[in-house]
C-alpha positions as CSV (number, residue, x, y, z in Angstrom):
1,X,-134.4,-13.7,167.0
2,X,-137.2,-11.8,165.2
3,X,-135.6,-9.3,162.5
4,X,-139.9,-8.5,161.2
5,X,-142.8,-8.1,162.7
6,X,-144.3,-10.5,159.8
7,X,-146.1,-13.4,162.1
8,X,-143.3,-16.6,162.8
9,X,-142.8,-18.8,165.3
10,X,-141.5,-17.6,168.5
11,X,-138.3,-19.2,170.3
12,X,-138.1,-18.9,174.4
13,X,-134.7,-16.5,174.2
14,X,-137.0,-13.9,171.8
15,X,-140.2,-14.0,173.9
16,X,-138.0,-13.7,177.4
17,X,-136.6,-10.4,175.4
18,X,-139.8,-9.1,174.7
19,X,-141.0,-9.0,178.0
20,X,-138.1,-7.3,179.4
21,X,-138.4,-4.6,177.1
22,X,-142.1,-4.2,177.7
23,X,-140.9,-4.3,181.0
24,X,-138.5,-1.9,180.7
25,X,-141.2,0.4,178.9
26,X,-143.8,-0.2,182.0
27,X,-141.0,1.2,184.4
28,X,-140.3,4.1,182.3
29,X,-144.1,5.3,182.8
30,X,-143.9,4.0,186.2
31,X,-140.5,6.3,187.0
32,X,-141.8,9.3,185.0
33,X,-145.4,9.6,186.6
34,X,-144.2,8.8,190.9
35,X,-140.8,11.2,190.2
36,X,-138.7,7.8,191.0
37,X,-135.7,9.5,189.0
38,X,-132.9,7.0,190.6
39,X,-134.9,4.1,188.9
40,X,-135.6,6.5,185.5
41,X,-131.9,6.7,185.3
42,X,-131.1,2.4,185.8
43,X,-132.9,2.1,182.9
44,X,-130.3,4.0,180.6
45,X,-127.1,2.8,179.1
46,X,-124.4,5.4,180.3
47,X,-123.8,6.5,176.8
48,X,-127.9,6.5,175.7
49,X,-129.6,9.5,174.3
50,X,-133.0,11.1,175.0
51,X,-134.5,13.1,172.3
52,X,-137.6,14.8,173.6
53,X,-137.1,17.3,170.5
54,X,-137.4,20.5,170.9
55,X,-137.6,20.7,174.7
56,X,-134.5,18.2,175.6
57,X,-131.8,16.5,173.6
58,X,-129.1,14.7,175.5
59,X,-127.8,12.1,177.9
60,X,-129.9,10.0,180.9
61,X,-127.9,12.2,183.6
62,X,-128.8,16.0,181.9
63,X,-132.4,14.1,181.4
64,X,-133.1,13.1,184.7
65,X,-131.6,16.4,186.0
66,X,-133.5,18.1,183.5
67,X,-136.5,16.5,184.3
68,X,-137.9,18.1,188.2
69,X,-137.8,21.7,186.2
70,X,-140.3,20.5,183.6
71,X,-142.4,18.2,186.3
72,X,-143.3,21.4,188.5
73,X,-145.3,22.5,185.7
74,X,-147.7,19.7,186.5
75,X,-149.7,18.7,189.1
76,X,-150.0,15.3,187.9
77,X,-148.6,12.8,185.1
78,X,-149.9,9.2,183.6
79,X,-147.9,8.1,180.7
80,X,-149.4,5.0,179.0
81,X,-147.8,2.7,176.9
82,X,-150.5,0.8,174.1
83,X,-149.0,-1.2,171.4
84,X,-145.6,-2.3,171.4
85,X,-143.6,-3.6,168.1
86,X,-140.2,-4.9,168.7
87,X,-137.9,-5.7,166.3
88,X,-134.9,-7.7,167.9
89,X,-131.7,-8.3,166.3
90,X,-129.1,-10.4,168.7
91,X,-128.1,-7.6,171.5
92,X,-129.7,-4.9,169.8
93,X,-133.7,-3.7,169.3
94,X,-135.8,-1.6,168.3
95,X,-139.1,-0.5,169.1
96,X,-142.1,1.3,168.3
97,X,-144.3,1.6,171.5
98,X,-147.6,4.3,171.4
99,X,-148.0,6.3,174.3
100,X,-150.8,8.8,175.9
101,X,-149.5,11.4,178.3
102,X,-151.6,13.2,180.3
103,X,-150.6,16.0,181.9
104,X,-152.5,18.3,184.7
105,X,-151.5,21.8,185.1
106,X,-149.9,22.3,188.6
107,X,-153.0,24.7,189.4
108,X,-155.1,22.1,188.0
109,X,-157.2,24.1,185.7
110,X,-156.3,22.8,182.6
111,X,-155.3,19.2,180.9
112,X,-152.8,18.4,178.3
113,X,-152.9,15.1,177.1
114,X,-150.1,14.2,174.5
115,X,-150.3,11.3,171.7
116,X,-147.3,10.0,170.1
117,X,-144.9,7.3,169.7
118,X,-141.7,6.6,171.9
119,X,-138.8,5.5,168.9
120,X,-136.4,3.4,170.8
121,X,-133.4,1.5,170.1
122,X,-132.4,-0.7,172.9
123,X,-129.3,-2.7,173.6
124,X,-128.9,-5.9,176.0
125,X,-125.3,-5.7,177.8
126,X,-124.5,-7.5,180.7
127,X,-127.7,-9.7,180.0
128,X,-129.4,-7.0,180.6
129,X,-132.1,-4.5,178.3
130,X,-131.9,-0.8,178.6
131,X,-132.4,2.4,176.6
132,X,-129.7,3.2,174.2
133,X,-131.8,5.6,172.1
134,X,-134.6,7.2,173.0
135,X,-137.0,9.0,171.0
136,X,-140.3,11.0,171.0
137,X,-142.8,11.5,168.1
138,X,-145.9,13.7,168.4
139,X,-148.9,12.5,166.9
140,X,-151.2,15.0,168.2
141,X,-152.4,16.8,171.4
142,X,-155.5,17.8,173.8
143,X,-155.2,20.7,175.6
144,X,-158.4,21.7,177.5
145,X,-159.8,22.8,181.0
146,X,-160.1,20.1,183.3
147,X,-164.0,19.5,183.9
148,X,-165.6,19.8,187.0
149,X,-169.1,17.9,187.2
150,X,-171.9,19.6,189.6
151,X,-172.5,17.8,193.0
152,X,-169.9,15.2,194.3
153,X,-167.1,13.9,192.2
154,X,-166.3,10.2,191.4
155,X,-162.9,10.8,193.2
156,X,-164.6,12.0,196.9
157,X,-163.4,9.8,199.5
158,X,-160.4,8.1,197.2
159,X,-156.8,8.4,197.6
160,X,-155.9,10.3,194.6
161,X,-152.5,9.4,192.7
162,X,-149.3,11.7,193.6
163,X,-145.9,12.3,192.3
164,X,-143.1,11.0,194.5
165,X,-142.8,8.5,197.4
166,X,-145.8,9.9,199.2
167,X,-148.0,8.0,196.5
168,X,-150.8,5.3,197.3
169,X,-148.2,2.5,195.6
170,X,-145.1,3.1,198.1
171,X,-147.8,3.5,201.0
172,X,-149.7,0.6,200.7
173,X,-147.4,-1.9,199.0
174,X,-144.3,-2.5,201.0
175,X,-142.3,-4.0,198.2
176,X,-142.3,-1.0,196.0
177,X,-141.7,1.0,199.1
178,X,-138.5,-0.7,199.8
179,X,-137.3,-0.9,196.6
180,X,-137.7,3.2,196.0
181,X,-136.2,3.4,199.7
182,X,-132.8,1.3,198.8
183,X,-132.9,3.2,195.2
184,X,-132.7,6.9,196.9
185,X,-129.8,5.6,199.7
């Protein structure tokens, strides 16, 4: 496995690894933005840690529990992930992955878009990758009113993104209805 993010040749096992933990990131963003908290809390080890320092500090259940109080404030959510760096040692990893939140009030007058770096430490157990330590570092932050153009919008006529299961993905792709559907049972 790779112990540097120096360029070296790259066996099957450490590639397979990477992808689940990008993976693993992709469905963070995926949970946090549609309000899927039953698959934002598979993706924990029972004994991880979020640090989203100074609003939350603690473990995946007090998180996701945590987490509907702090939604409300916004309308809308789209975490992206950019650039990932792993570092993977065995069963255990680390990673640097950059991120861009944004964030619409819930009256949706003004925007907040955060930019910072998740800090993780994963662990594979059971064959399997999840958070063990997670960690959030502000680089810097927007915070503006949302712009309204004159005349018709771009988004007239378009579905527009939602949190929860009322979103364009669970309505028009069964799959990823199904799966949120035998998640919340």
């Amino acid at each position: 496995m790779s112990d540097s993010l120096t360029p070296s040749p790259v066996e099957l096992a450490e590639a397979l690894d990477r992808i689940a933990l990008q993976k693993l990131a992709w469905a963070y963003c995926h949970a946090i933005d549609r309000q899927d908290f039953a698959l934002l809390r598979s993706l924990y080890h029972d004994d991880a840690e979020d640090d989203h320092s100074p609003m939350f500090k603690g473990g995946p259940d007090e998180y996701v529990a945590w987490l509907p109080s702090i939604l409300a404030h916004w309308q809308l959510t789209s975490h992206v992930i950019s650039n990932m760096n792993f570092v993977i040692a065995g069963d255990a990893a680390e990673g640097e992955l950059v991120t861009m939140a944004y964030h619409r009030t819930a009256d949706g007058s003004r925007e907040v878009i955060a930019h910072g770096r998740y800090l993780d430490r994963y662990l594979k157990r059971d064959g399997i990758w999840r958070f063990h330590r997670r960690s959030l570092v502000l680089d810097w932050f927007e915070d503006r009113p949302v712009q309204k153009g004159d005349g018709p919008g771009i988004d007239e006529g378009v579905e527009c993104g939602q949190p929860g299961s009322g979103d364009a993905v669970y309505t028009r792709l069964p799959l990823f209805a199904r799966q949120r559907t035998a998640r919340e049972a």
